[in-house]
TIDRENDREN-578862 format. One record per residue (C-alpha): residue in one letter; y, z, x. Coordinates in steps of 0.5 Angstrom, whole numbers, plus 500, padded with zeros to 3 digits. Example, Ala and Ser with C-alpha at 12.3 -4.5 7.8 and 13.67 -1.06 7.14 Angstrom:
BEGIN
A491516525;S498514527;
# end
This chain:
BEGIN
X859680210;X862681202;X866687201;X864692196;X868690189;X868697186;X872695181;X874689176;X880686179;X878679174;X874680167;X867680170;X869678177;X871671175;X876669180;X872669186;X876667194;X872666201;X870662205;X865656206;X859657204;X859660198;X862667202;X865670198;X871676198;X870675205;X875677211;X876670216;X873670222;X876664225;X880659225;X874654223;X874657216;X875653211;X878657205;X875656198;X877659191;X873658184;X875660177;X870662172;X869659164;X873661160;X868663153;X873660148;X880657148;X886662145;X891658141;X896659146;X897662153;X901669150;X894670145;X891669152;X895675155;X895680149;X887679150;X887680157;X892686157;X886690151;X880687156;X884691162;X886697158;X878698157;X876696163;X880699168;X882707170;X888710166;X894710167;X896702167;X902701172;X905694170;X910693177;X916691173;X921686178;X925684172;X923677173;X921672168;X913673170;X913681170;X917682163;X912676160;X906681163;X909688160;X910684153;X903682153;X901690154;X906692149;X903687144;X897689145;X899697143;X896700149;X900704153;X903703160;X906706165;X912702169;X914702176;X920697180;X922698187;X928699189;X930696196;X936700199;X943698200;X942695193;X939688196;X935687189;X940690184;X940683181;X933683179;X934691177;X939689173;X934686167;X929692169;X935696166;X936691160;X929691157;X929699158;X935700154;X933695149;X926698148;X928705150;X921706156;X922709161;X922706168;X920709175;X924707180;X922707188;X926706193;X924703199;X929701206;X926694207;X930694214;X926699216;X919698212;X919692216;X918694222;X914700221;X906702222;X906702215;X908695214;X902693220;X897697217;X897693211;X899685214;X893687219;X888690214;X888683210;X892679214;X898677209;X903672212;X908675207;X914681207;X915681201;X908681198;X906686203;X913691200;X910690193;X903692196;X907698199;X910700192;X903699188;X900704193;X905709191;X902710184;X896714181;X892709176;X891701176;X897698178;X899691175;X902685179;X905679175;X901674179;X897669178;X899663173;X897657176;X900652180;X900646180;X902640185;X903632185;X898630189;X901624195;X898619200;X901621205;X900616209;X903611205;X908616203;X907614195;X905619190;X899619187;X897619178;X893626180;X895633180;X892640182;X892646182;X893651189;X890656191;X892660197;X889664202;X896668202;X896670195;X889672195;X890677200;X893682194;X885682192;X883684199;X888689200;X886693194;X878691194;X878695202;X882700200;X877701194;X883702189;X883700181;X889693180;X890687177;X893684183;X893677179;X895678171;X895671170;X887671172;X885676170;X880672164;X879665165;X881664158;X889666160;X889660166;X885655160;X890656155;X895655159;X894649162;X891645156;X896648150;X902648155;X907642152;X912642158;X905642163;X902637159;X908632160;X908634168;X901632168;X901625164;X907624169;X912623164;X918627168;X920623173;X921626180;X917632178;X913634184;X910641182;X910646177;X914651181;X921649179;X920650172;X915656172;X921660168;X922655163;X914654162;X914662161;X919662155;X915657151;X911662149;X916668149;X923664147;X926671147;X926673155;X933672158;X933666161;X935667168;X935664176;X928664179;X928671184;X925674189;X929680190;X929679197;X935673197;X941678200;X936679205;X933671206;X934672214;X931678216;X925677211;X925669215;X924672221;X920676219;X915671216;X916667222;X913673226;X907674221;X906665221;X905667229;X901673228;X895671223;X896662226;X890661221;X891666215;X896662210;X891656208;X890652202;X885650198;X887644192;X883644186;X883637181;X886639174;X881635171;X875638175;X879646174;X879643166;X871643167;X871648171;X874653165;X872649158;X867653154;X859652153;X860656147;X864656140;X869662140;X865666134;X859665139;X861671143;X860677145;X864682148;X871681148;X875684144;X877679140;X882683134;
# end
């Protein structure tokens, strides 16, 4: 049976998760699910991925309980998300966690940076992940939505924390090099992944009936258009022109400053590297606890495209705040 979906956790439910047939924003219910993921149609294609994000961020402030919290990791993606709700002029509140010990102040450091430059206010929450990790508040969340990620689980436990929508910078695509496995080539084809693992941020606030944008970068299928078609970096990886190149992950920081040149250029974090050990025994546990929880589910670029392309022209729409 589908979980009730009290909020809009994408613009008109779009972005849709489940299991085969059609059984959607539903949990599993045995290791012979087969996951599947679909994307709804874009009703015009931006200019360029920011527009797209500046739109989603005015759709989220009208759609969505006050106050907005955007979770501000100091990461490229977050600060692309909160200069897309600056842009947009709607009013945000911001919320970084803190892991003790200062296990994640090289990431805290660009969340101090951005509020000293643009003079915002940020609520800093501290959590002791040693002790989190092995508490009943911890396995109430990964049981509840059987997430095989600590770190996911930590950015849902600071997400609970806040009064209003919270805002995780999830969702840009990822796209993969498909491979032959058997005769051990690659292929010409590339395709989007979507996981069971990150869709368990969906599940968490749709069964604790919270308002969240769990995945920003999905929020309208018009933000994952823009992005894959007007998308020069991307357009190279896909018409395999960089040799070598297997996936988008490696290069997500500089396909997210093509569209905002002026975010600093940093390393790809997790806010979790000085405790890597710890957090790998951790998602081993989790690996075992829910064996059938961390599924795939591959989507062809060129299908995805069909999926996305719009029926209508843009000055045919209705709805949508287009100023």
């Amino acid at each position: 049976m589908a979980l009730p979906l009290l909020y809009e956790y994408t613009f008109d439910h779009h972005f849709k998760f489940g299991f085969e047939p059609n059984r959607y924003f539903e949990r599993r219910q045995g290791p012979e699910d087969i996951f599947i993921a679909s994307y709804g149609r874009a009703q015009f294609c931006p200019l360029n991925w920011r527009e797209a994000n500046v739109l989603a961020a005015k759709e989220i402030f009208h759609r969505l309980p006050q106050p907005l919290w955007v979770l501000f990791s100091g990461g490229t993606d977050s600060e692309a998300c909160l200069r897309s709700f600056s842009e947009a002029k709607v009013p945000v509140k911001i919320a970084s966690l803190k892991l003790k010990k200062g296990y994640n102040q090289h990431d805290l450091d660009y969340v101090r940076k951005y509020s000293d430059k643009y003079s915002c206010e940020v609520e800093v929450i501290e959590l002791d992940i040693e002790e989190f990790w092995e508490s009943r508040e911890f396995y109430r969340i990964v049981d509840s939505i059987e997430c095989v990620s600590p770190i996911l689980a930590a950015h849902l436990w600071l997400a609970d924390q806040l009064v209003g929508t919270p805002i995780l910078a999830q969702g840009e695509p990822h796209l993969k090099k498909e491979i032959d496995q058997k005769a051990e080539r690659k292929l010409d084809s590339w395709y989007l992944v979507e996981s069971e693992r990150l869709c368990s941020l969906y599940t968490h606030f749709i069964k604790t009936k919270k308002p969240a944008v769990p995945g920003f970068f999905q929020y309208m299928p018009e933000q994952t258009l823009s992005f894959l078609k007007n998308n020069p970096l991307l357009h190279d990886l896909v018409n395999n022109r960089i040799f070598g190149k297997l996936g988008t992950r490696s290069s997500k920081n500089q396909m997210v400053r093509q569209f905002y040149p002026e975010i600093e250029e940093r390393p790809k974090f997790t806010g979790f590297e000085k405790i890597s050990f710890l957090h790998d025994l951790k998602r081993s546990e989790l690996a075992e606890r829910f064996p059938h929880s961390d599924a795939i589910v591959k989507i062809d670029y060129e299908d995805l495209l069909s999926q996305l392309e719009p029926l209508v022209k843009k000055e045919e729409n209705k709805g949508l705040l287009l100023k």
